[in-house]
C-alpha positions as CSV (number, residue, x, y, z in Angstrom):
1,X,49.2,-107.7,-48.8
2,X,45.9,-107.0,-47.9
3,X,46.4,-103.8,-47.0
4,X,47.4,-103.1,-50.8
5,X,44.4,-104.9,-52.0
6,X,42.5,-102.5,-49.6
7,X,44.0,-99.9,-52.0
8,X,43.4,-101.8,-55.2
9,X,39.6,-102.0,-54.0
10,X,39.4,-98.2,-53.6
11,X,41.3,-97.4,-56.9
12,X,38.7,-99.6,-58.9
13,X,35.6,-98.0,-57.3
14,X,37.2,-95.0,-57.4
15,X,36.4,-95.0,-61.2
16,X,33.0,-95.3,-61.1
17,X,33.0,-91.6,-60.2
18,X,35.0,-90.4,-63.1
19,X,33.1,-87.5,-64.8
20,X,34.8,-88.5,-68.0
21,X,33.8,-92.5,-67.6
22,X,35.3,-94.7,-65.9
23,X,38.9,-95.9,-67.4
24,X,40.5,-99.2,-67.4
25,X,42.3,-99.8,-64.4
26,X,46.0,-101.6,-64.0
27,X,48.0,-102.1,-61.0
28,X,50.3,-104.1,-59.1
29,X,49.6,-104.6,-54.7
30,X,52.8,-106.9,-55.0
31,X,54.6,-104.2,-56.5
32,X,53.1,-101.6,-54.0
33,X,53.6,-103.9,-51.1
34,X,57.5,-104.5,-51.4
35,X,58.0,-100.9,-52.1
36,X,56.5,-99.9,-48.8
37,X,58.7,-102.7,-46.9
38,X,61.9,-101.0,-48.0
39,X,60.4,-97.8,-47.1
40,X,59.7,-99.3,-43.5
41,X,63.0,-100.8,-43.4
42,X,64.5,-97.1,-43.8
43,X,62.3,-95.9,-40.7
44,X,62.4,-95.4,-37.3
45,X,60.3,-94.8,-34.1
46,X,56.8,-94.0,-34.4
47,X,57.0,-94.3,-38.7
48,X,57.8,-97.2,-38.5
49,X,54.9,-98.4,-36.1
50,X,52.6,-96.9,-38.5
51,X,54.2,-98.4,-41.3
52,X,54.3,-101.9,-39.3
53,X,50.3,-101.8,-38.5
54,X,49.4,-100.6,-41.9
55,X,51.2,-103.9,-43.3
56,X,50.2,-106.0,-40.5
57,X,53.6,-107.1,-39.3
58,X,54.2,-107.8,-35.4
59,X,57.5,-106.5,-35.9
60,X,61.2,-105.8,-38.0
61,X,61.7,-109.8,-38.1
62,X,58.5,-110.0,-39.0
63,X,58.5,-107.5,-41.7
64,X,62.0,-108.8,-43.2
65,X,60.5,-112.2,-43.1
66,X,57.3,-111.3,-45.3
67,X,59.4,-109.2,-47.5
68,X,61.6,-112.1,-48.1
69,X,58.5,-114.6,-49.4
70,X,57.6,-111.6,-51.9
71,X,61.4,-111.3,-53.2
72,X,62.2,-114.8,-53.4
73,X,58.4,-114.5,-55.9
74,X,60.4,-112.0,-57.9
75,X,63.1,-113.4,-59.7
76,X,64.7,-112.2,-63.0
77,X,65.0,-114.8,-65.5
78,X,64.8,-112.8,-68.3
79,X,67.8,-113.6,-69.0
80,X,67.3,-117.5,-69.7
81,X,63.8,-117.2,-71.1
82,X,61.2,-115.0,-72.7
83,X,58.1,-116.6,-72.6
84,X,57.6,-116.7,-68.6
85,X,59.0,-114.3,-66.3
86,X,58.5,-112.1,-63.5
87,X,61.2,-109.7,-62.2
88,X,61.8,-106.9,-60.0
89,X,64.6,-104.2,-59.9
90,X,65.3,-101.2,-57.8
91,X,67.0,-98.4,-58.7
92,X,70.4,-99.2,-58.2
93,X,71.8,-96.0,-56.3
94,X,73.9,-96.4,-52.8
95,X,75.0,-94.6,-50.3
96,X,77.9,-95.4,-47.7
97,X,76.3,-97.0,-45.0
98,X,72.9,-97.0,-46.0
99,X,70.5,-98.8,-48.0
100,X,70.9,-99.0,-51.5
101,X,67.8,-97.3,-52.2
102,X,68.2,-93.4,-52.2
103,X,70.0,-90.9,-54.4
104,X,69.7,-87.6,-53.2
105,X,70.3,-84.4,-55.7
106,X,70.9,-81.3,-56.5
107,X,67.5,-79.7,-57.5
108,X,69.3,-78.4,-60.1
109,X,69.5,-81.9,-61.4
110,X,65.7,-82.5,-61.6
111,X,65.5,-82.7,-65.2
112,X,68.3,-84.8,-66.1
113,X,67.4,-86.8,-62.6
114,X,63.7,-87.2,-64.5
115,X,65.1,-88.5,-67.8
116,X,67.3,-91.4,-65.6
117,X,64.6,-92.4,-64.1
118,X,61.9,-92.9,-66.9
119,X,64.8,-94.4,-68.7
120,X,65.3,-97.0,-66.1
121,X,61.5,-97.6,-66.2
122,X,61.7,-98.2,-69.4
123,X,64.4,-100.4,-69.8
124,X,63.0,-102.5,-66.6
125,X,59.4,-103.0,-67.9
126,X,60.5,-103.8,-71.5
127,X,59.3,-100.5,-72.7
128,X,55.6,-101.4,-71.5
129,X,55.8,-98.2,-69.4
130,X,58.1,-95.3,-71.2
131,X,57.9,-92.8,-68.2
132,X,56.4,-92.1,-65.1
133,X,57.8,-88.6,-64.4
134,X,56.5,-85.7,-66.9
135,X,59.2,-82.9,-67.5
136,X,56.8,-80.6,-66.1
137,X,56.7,-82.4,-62.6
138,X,58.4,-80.9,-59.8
139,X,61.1,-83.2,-58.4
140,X,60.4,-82.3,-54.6
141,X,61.5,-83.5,-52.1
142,X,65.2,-84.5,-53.6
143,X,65.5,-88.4,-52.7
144,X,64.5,-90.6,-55.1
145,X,63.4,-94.8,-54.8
146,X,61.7,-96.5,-57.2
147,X,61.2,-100.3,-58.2
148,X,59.4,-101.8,-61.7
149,X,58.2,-105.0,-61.9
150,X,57.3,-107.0,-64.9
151,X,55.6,-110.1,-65.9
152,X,55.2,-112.1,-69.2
153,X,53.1,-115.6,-69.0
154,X,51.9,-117.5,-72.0
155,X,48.8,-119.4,-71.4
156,X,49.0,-123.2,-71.2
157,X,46.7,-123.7,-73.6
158,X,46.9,-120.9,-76.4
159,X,43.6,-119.6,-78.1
160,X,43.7,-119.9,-81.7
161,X,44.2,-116.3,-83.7
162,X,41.7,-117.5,-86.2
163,X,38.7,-117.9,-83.6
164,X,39.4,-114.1,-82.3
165,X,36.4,-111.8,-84.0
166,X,34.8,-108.9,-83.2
167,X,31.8,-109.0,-80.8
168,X,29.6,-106.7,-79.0
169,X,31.3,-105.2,-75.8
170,X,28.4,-103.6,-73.5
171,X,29.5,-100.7,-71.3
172,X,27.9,-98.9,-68.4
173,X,26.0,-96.3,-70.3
174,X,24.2,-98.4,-71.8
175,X,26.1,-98.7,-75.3
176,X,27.2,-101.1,-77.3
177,X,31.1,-101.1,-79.0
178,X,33.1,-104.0,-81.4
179,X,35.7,-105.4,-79.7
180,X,37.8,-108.5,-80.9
181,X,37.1,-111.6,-78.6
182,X,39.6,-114.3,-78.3
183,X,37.2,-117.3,-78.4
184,X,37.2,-121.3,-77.6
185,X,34.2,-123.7,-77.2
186,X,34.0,-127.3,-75.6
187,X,37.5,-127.2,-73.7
188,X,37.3,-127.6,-69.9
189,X,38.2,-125.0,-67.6
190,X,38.6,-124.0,-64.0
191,X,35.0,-122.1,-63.7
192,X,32.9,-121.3,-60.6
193,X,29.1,-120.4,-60.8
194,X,27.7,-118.1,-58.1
195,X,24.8,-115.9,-57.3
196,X,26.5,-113.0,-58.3
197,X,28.9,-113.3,-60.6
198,X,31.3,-116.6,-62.6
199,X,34.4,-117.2,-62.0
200,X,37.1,-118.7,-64.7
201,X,40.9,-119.1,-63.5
202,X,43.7,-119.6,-66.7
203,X,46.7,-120.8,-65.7
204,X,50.3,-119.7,-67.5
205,X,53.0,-122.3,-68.9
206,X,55.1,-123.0,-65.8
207,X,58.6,-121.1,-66.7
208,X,62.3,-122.6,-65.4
209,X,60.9,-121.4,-62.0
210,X,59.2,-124.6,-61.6
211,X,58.5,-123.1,-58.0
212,X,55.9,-120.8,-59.2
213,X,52.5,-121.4,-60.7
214,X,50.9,-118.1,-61.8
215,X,47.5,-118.2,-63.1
216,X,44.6,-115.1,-64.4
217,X,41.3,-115.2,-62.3
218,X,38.5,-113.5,-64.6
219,X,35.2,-112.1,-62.1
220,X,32.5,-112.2,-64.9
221,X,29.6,-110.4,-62.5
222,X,26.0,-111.8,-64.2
223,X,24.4,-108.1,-64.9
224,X,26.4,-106.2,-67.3
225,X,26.3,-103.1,-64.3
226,X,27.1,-105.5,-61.6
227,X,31.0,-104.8,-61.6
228,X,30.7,-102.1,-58.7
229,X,28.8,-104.0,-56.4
230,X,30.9,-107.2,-56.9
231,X,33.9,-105.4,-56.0
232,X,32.3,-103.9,-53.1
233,X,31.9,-107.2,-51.6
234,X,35.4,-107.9,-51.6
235,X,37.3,-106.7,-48.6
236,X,40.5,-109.2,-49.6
237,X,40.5,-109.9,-45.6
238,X,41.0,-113.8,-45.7
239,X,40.0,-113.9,-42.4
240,X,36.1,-112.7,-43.7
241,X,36.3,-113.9,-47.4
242,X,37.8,-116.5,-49.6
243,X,40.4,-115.6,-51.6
244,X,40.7,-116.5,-55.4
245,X,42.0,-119.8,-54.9
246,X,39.8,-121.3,-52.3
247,X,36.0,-120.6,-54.4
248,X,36.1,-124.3,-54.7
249,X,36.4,-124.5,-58.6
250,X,35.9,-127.5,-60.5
251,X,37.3,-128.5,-64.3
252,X,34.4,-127.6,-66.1
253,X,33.5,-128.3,-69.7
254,X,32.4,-124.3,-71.5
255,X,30.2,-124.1,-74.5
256,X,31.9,-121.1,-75.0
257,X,34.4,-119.2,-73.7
258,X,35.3,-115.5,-75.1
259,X,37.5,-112.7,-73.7
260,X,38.3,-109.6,-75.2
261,X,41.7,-108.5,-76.3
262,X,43.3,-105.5,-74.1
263,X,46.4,-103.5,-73.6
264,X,46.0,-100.2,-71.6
265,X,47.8,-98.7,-68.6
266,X,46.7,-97.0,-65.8
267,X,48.2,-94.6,-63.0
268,X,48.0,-93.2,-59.9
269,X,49.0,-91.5,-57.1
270,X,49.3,-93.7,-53.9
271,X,49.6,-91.3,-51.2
272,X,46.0,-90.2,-51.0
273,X,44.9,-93.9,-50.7
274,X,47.5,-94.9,-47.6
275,X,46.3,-91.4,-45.3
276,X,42.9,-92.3,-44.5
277,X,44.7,-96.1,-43.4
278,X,46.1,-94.5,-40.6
279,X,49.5,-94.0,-42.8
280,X,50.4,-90.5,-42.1
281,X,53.9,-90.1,-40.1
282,X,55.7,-91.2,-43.4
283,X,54.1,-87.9,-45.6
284,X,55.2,-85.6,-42.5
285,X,57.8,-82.7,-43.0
286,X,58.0,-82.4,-39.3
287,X,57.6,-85.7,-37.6
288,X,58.8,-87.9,-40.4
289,X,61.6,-90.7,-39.5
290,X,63.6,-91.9,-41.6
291,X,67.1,-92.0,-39.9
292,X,67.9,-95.6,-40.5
293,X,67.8,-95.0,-44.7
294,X,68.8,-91.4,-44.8
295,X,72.8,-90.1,-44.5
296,X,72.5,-86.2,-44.9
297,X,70.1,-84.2,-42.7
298,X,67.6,-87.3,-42.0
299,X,65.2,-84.5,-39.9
300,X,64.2,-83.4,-43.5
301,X,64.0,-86.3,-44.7
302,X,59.6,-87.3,-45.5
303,X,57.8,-89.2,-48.5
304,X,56.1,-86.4,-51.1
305,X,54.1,-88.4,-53.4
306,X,54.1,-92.1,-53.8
307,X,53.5,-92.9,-57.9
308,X,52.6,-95.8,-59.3
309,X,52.0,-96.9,-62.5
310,X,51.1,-100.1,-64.0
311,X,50.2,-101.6,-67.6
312,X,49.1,-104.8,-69.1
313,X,48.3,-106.8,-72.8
314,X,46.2,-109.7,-73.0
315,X,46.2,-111.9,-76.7
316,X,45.7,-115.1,-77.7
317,X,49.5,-116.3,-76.5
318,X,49.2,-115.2,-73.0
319,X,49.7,-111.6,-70.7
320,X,52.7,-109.2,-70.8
321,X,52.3,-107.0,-67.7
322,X,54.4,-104.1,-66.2
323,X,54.3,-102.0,-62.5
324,X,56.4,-99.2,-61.6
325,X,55.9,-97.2,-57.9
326,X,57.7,-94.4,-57.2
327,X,58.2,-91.5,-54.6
328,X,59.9,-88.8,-54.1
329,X,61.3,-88.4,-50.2
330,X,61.2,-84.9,-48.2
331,X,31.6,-113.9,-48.0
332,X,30.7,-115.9,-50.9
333,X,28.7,-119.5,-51.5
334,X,30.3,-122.1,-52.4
335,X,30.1,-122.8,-56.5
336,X,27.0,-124.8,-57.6
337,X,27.5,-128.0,-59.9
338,X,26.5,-126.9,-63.4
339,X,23.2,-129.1,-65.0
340,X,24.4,-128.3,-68.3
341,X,27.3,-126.7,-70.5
342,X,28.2,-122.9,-69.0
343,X,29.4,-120.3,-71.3
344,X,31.9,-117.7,-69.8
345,X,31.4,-114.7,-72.1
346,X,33.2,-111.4,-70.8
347,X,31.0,-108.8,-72.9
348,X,30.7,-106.3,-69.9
349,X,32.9,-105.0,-67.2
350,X,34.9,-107.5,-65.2
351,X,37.8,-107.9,-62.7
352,X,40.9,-109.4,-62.4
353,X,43.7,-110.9,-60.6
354,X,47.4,-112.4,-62.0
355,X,47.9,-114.4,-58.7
356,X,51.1,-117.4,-58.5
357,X,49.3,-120.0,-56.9
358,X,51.9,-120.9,-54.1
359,X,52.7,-117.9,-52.6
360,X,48.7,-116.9,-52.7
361,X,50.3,-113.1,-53.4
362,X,48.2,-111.0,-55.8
363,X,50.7,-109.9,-58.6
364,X,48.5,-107.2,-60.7
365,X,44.7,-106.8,-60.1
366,X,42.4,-104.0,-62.2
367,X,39.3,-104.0,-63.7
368,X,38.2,-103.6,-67.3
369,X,35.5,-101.2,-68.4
370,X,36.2,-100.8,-72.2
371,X,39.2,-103.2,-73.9
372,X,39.4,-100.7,-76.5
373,X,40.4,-97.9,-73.9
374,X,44.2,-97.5,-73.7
């Protein structure tokens, strides 16, 4: 996993270089990280020692073991309830002997190929995400694999629709934009205060998965430019950081606490991101391995482009949140004791995490630049 928040850093600072402005930013490392456990699973010989040190596994029984801890997270109980769930699904193609992960295809077949697999998207992400294939794309190299995840939490204690108003929102450049702000005052919270930045964690209603706790952790940096240097400070290495979870927060009483309302997506291609890692072999024509996933012609067989794309919506009942990834094969103080009443006011960029508590596993992370961008 922190290998994908590795990726999830460089995707957020990545935007700070956008000509155009820097967009809101969406995605899932859970989501990323199971996806490239079954690719490892499905490789052999020197791929799969990459892919083992890139996700920091000693070995197969060691991969298969982490990989287990993530899927037993991902449970479907959509069925049963509405209100909280997490699921995962994988495209449900099989070959004999093999996997179930791969469906290879006539390139012929790319465009109706492209309409099964947005409409599996789709379906899996409760429409949150319609597509992540244009009909323009080129469907190269012919194997397809693909999981979605989704996520619905409502919060355990639900802000009131009639205490949402617009408020000022102030962005990087220096302007100033109306946003509507979910708002509460005098209710205690799980806040930190630190140098840099203030830290508030909401927690979600427990679902019938009374195993898993799964909670929002808002990074409020304390300059309304600071986003870019607070997330430059995190390396999500546990062994040099603290993670979410162990800032030491306390139950804090907030004068006032106000977050904007948001629902955008955001999407990307993961390739780039995993080559400079030392994750090569995998994107190789020539010296790409998969014979343990592939049945026809396994010396062809390499990853093209990894997608991934992920969306969320935050309101006044809780978060409804949605991952799909894609390919085609070929340190901090500790928080200070507040004197008086703290306010937690997100009015400029922030960060966030959707972490379930037990498991310590970041779900969706992404940063928020302007709630009215899309």
């Amino acid at each position: 996993m922190i290998s994908c928040m590795s990726v999830a850093k460089k995707v957020m600072l990545k935007e700070f270089k956008n000509k155009y402005g820097p967009k809101n930013v969406v995605l899932s490392p859970l989501s990323i990280n199971v996806f490239l456990n079954m690719l490892a699973s499905g490789s052999s010989g020197k791929t799969l020692e990459q892919f083992l040190g890139f996700l920091r596994c000693k070995d197969l029984d060691d991969l298969h073991s982490k990989s287990l801890t993530m899927m037993s997270l991902l449970v479907d109980t959509t069925q049963n309830s509405q209100n909280n769930t997490i699921g995962l699904d994988s495209v449900p193609k099989k070959r004999q002997g093999k996997p179930p992960l791969f469906n290879c295809v006539n390139a012929l077949w790319a465009d109706q190929v492209k309409n099964e697999v947005n409409s599996w998207v789709a379906k899996e992400t409760k429409g949150l995400i319609k597509k992540i294939l244009d009909s323009s794309e080129e469907l190269w190299p012919p194997l397809c694999l693909a999981n979605a995840l989704y996520f619905k939490g409502d919060w355990v204690r639900i802000f009131k629709t009639a205490s949402t108003r617009p408020q000022d929102f102030h962005l990087l450049n220096g302007e100033t934009i109306k946003v509507p702000f979910m708002s509460e005052y005098n209710e205690y919270h799980q806040y930190g205060s630190f140098e840099d930045f203030q830290l508030l964690k909401l927690p979600y209603e427990i679902g019938q998965c009374t195993n898993m706790q799964f909670s929002m952790y808002i990074f409020l940096p304390r300059a309304n430019d600071g986003l870019q240097d607070l997330i430059k400070k995190f390396d999500f290495n546990p062994t040099l950081m603290p993670q979410p979870w162990q800032f030491g927060l306390q139950e804090v009483e907030l004068l006032k606490l106000k977050i904007p309302k948001m629902k955008f997506a955001y999407g990307f291609q993961v390739t780039e991101l995993l080559k400079p890692e030392g994750l090569t072999l995998p994107f190789d024509q020539l010296h790409g391995d998969f014979t343990n996933m592939v049945d026809a012609n396994p010396d062809n067989a390499f990853v093209g482009t990894i997608h991934h794309k992920a969306c969320i919506e935050v309101n006044e009942e809780g978060s409804e949140a949605a991952a799909v990834t894609f390919y085609g094969i070929i340190g901090f103080a500790r928080g200070r004791v507040p004197v008086q009443k703290p306010s937690f006011v997100a009015d400029h960029p922030f960060m966030f995490m959707i972490v379930e508590e037990f498991s310590m596993l970041a779900v969706f992370a992404g940063a928020v630049f302007n709630p009215l961008l899309d």
